[in-house]
BATOR-459190 format. One line per field, with one value per residue (C-alpha): residue number from 1; x negated, y, z; residue in one letter. Coordinates in Angstrom, 1 decimal. Each point is the difference from the previous one (the first is absolute). Last residue first. Layout:
BEGIN
n: (NUM  ...)
c1: (X  ...)
c2: (Y  ...)
c3: (Z  ...)
res: (A  ...)
END
This chain:
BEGIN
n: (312  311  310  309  308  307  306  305  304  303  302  301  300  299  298  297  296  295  294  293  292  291  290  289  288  287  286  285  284  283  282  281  280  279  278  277  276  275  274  273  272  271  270  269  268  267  266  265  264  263  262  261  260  259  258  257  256  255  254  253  252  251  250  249  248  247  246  245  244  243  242  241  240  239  238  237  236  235  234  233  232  231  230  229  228  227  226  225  224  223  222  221  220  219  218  217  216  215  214  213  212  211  210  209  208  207  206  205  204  203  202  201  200  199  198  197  196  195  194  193  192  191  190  189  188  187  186  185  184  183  182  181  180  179  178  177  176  175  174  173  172  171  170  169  168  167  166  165  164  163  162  161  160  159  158  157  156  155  154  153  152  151  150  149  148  147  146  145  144  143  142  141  140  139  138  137  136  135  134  133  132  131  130  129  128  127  126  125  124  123  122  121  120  119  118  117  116  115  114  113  112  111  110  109  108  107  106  105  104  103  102  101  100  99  98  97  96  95  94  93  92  91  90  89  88  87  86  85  84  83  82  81  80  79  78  77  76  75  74  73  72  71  70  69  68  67  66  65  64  63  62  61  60  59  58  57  56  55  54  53  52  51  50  49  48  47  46  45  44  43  42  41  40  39  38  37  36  35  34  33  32  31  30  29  28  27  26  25  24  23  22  21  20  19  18  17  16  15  14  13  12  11  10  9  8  7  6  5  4  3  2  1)
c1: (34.5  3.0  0.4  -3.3  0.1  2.6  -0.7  -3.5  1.5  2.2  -3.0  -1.4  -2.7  -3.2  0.1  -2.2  -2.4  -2.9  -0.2  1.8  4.0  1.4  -2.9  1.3  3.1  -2.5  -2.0  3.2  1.6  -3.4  0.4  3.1  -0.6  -3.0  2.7  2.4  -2.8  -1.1  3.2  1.6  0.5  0.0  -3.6  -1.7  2.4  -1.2  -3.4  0.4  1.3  -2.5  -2.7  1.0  0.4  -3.6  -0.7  1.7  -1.9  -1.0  1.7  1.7  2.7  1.3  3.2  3.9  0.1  -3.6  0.8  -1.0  -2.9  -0.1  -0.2  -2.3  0.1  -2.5  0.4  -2.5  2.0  0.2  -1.7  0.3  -0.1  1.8  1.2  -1.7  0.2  -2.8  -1.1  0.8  -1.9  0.8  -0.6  2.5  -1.3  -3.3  -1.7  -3.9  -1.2  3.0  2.4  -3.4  -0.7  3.7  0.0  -3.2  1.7  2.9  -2.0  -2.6  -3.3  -1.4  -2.6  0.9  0.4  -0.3  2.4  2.5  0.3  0.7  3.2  0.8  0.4  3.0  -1.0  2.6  -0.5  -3.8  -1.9  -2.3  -0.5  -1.7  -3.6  -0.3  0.6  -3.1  -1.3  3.1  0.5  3.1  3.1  1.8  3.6  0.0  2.8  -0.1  2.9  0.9  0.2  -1.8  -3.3  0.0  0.7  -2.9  -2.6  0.9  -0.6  -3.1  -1.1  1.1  -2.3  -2.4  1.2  0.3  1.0  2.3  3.0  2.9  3.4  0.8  3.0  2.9  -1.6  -0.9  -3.2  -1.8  0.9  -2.1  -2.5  -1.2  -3.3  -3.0  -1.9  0.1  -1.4  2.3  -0.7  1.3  -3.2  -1.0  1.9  1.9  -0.2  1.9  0.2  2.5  1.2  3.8  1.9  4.0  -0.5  0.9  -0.8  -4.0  -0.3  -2.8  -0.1  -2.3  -0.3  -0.4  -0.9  0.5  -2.5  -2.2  -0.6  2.5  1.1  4.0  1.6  2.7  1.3  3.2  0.2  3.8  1.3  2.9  -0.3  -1.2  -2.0  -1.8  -0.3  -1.0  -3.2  -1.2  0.9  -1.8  -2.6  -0.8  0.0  -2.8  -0.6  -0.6  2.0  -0.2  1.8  2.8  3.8  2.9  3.4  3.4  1.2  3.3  -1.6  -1.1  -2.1  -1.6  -0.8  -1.6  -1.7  -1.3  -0.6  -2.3  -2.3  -0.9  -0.9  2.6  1.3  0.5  -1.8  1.5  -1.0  1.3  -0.9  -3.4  -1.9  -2.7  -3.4  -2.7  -3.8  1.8  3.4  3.1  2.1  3.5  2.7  -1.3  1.4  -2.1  1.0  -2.0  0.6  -0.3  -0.9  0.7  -1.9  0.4  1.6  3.9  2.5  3.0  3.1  -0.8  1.5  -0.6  2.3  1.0  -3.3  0.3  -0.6  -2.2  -0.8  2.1  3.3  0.1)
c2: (-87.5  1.4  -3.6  -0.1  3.2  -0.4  -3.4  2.0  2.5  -2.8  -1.8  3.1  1.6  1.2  4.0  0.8  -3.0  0.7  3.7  3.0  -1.1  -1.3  -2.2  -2.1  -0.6  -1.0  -2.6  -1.6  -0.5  -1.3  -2.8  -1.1  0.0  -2.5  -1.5  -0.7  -1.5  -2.4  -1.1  1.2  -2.2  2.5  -0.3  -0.2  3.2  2.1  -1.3  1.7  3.3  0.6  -0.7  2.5  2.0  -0.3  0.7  3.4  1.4  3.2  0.9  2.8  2.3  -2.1  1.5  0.6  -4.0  -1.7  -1.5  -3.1  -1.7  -3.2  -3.6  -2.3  -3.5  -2.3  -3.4  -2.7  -1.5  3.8  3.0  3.7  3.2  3.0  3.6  2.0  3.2  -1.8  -3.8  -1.7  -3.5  -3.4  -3.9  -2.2  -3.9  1.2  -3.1  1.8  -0.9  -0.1  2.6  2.6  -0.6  0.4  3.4  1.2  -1.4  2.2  2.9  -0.1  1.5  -2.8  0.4  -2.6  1.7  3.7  -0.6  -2.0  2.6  2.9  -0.2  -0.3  -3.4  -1.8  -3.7  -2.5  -3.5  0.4  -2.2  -0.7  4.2  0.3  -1.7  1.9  3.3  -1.0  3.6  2.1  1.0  2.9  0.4  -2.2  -1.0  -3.7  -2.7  -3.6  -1.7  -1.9  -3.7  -0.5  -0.8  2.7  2.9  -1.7  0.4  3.3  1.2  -2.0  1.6  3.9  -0.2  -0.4  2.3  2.9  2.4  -2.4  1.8  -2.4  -1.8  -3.2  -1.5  -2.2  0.9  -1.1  -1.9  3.0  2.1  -2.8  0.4  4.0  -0.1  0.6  -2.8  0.6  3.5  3.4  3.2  2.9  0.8  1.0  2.9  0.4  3.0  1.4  2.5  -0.2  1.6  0.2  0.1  1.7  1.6  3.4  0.2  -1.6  -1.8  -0.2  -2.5  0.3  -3.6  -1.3  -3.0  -0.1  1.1  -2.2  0.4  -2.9  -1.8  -0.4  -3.2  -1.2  -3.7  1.0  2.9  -1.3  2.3  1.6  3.1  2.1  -2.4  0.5  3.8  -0.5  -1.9  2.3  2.9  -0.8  -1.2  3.2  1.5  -1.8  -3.6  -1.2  -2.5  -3.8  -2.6  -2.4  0.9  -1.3  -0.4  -1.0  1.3  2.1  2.4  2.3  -3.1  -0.3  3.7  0.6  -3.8  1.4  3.2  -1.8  -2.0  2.5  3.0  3.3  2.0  3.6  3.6  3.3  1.9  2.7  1.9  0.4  3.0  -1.3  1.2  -1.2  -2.0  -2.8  0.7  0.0  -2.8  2.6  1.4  -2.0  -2.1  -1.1  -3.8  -0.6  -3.5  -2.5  -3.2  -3.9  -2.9  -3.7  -2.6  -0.1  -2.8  -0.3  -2.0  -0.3  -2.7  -3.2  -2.5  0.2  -0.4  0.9  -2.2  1.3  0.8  3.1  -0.4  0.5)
c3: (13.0  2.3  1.8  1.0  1.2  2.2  1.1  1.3  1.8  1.8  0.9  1.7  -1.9  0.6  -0.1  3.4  -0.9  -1.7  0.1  -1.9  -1.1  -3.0  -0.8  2.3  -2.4  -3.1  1.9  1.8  -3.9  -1.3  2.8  -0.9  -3.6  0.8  1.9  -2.8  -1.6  2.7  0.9  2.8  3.1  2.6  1.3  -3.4  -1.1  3.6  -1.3  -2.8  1.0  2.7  -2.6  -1.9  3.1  0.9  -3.3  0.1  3.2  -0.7  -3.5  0.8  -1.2  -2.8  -1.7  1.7  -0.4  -1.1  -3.3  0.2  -1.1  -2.9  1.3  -2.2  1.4  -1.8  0.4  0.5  3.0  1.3  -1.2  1.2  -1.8  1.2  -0.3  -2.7  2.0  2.2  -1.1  2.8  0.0  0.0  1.2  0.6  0.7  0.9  -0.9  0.6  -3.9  -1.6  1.3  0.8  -4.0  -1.6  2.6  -2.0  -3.4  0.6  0.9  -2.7  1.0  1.9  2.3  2.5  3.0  -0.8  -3.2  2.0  2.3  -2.2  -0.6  3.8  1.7  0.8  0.6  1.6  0.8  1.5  1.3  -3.1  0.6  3.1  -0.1  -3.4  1.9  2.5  -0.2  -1.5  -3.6  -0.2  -0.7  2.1  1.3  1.2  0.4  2.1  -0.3  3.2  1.1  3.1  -1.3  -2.7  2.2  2.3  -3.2  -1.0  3.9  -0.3  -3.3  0.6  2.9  -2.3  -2.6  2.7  -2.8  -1.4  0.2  0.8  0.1  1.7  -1.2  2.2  3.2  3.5  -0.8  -1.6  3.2  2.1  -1.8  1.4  -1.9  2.9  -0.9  -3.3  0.4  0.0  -0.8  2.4  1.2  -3.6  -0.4  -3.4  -1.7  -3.2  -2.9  -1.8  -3.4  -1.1  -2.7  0.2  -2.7  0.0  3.8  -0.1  3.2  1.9  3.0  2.5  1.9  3.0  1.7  4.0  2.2  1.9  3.9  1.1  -2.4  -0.1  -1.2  -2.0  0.3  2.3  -2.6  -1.4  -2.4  1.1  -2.1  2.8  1.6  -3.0  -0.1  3.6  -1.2  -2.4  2.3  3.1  -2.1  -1.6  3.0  1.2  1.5  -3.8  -1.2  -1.0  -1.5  -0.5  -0.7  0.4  -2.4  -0.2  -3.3  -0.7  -2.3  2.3  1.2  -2.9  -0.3  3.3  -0.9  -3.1  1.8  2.5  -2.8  -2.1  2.7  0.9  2.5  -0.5  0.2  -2.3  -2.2  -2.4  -3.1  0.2  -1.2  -2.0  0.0  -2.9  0.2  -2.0  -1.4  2.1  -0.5  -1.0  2.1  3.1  2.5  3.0  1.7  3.2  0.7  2.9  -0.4  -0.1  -1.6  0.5  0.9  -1.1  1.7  -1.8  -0.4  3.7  3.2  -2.3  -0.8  -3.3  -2.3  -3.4  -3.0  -2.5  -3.7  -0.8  -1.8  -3.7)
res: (X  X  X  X  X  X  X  X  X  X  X  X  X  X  X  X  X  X  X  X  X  X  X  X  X  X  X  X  X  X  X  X  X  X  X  X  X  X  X  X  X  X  X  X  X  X  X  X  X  X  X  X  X  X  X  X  X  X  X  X  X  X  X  X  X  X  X  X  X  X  X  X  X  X  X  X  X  X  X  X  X  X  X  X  X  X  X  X  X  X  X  X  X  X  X  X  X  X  X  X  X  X  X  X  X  X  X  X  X  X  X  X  X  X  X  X  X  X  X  X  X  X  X  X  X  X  X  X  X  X  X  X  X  X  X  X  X  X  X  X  X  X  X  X  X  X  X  X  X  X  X  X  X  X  X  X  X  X  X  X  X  X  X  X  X  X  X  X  X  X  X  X  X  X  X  X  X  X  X  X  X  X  X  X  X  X  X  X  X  X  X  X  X  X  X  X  X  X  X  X  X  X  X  X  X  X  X  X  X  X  X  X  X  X  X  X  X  X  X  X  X  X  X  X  X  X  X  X  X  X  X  X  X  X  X  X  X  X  X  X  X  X  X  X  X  X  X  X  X  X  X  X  X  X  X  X  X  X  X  X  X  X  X  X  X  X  X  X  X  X  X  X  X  X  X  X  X  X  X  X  X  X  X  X  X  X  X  X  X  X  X  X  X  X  X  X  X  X  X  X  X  X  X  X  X  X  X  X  X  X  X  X)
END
């Protein structure tokens, strides 16, 4: 089954991602400590992180041509996020620093015999975006527009540009935004957590939650990671179950897996996959990052992820 639309083949991005970025502060311990307890912790360490900018981090790892639109703080913090970036190649022309605001972070917990992890997180409110302020012009420059919907309303104009010149407009949520009803009959693509649906709609069935955001908002794929379980996503009325992988060498951390699902299945959108091969795809870049601690220091090269592919 192939997905739904027609890419466009003239525009300057595969991807432009609006949206979140951060900086994390990952802390492994032995065991989840207990409340009112001390842990020793095993180890820590400070990287960058956020939905939105790892996807393209990963994307671009991948072979992609990405930018990226949003804010950082004029901290430290933001001298990383955004360096990390430029690191990868990922285009920041549409990025923009804040002066006086500090950049989201987020204390990470991770739990070493697991891999699970706990997070604690803060998002400064200078760095929020109106409609007015949504940076349209990198919605017009791309093939699919990819999101967090935290600034729904600015969410809506840059959903509604994508859409006027051609692109496929994609969101990663997992929670209920103000205005998230505005949001959603624009979008193509709809990768929400397992929960989502549930908060939304109050359904308790999975499959009939992501039957209800296909029918009543036209989502024409709409899914959800589902953890250890792997995926669920339905297309043309179809339900796509995807099992996990094996993480390779066993799952260190979590932080940062559904960004890389969704990494993986837009990187199978882009490259003419079909839409169960990438759901496979994009469960193979989940389970390789969770090689490594953080969101993005064990995203895979494309050749890492042939590998793999071709092992399972």
């Amino acid at each position: 089954m192939q997905f739904p639309f027609k890419l466009s083949d003239d525009k300057e991005f595969d991807v432009v991602g609006f949206g979140t970025n951060a900086v994390d502060y990952l802390i492994t311990v032995p065991e989840y400590p207990a409340f009112n307890s001390k842990v020793e912790l095993d180890h820590y360490t400070e990287a960058a992180g956020g939905e939105i900018a790892s996807t393209m981090a990963g994307l671009q790892r991948l072979g992609m041509k990405t930018a990226y639109a949003g804010r950082f703080g004029s901290d430290r913090a933001g001298e990383i996020g955004l360096e990390s970036l430029v690191d990868e190649g990922v285009d920041v022309s549409f990025a923009e620093t804040v002066q006086g605001a500090r950049t989201q972070i987020a204390f990470i917990m991770i739990d070493a015999a697991s891999g699970e992890r706990t997070i604690l997180w803060q998002r400064d409110k200078l760095l929020a975006y109106d409609a007015i302020d949504a940076p349209v012009d990198a919605a017009a420059r791309c093939k699919v527009l990819h999101m967090t919907p935290h600034d729904t309303r600015a969410c809506i104009r840059m959903a509604a540009e994508a859409k006027a010149n051609g692109a496929i407009v994609s969101v990663d949520i997992d929670n209920v935004f103000d205005g998230i009803e505005g949001l959603l009959p624009l979008v193509d693509i709809c990768i929400a957590s397992a929960e989502f649906s549930h908060k939304l709609l109050g359904t308790t069935d999975l499959e009939q939650g992501l039957s209800e955001i296909s029918s009543r908002f036209g989502c024409a794929v709409s899914g959800a990671t589902v953890g250890h379980r792997g995926s669920m996503v339905l297309c043309y009325g179809q339900l796509i179950e995807t099992p996990a992988f094996a993480v390779p060498g066993g799952c260190v951390d979590t932080t940062g897996a559904g960004d890389a699902f969704r990494t993986g299945l837009l990187y199978g959108l882009l490259t003419g996959e079909p839409v169960d091969e990438s759901c496979r795809m994009a469960n193979a870049v989940a389970a390789l990052k969770c090689r490594g601690l953080g969101a993005r220091s064990t995203l895979p090269t494309e050749n890492e992820l042939k590998t793999l592919l071709k092992k399972v």
